[in-house]
N, C-alpha and C positions, 0 to 999 in steps of 0.2 A: 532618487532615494529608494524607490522600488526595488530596485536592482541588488542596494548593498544590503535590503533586507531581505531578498533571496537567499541570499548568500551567509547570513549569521543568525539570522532567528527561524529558528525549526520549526517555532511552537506555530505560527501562523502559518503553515504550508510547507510546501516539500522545497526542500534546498537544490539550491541550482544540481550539484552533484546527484543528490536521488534523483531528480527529471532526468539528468543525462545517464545512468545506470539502468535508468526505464528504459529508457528510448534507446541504447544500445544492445539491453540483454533482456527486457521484460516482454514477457507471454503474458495477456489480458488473460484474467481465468474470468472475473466478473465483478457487478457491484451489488452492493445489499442496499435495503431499503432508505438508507441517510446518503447514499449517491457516493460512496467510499468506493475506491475501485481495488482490484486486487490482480494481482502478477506473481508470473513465477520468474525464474529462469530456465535455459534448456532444459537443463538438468533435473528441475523439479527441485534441486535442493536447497536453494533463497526462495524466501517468500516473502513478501512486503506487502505492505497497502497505502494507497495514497490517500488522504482523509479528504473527503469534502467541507471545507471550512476549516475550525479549528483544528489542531493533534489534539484529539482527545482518546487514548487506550477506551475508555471506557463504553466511546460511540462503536463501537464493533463488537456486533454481534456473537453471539456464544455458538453458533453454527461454525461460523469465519473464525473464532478465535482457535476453535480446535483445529480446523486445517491451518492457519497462520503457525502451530507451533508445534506441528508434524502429529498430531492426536491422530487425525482421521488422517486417509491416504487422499481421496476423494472429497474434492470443494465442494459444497451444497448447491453449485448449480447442474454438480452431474446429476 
């Protein structure tokens, strides 16, 4: 059952497809203090974050939210 809820409910963790879009194209940039990880691609031009526990927008810091949507060029662990 695990498995089919990978696979259709977002809200509880990363979907089978985001883990494999990781794992084939994601550059670790870092995590912020709730254990949220953060990625780019080569290119620097996707940006994502893997939530620790729920998807919640709101657990993501206002540092990480301006690099998340191209504000700053530089993540806050440069």
């Amino acid at each position: 059952m695990s498995f089919l809820k990978m696979l259709f409910i977002w809200w509880r963790g990363a979907t089978l497809g985001t883990l494999w879009t990781t794992w084939r194209h994601g550059r670790p940039v870092g995590t912020d203090k709730f254990g949220n990880r953060y990625y780019r691609d080569s290119t620097g031009k996707r940006r994502w974050v893997l939530y620790n526990g729920t998807v919640e927008a709101s657990r993501v810091p206002a540092d990480w939210h301006g690099w998340l949507h191209h504000t700053v060029k530089d993540p806050p662990t440069v």
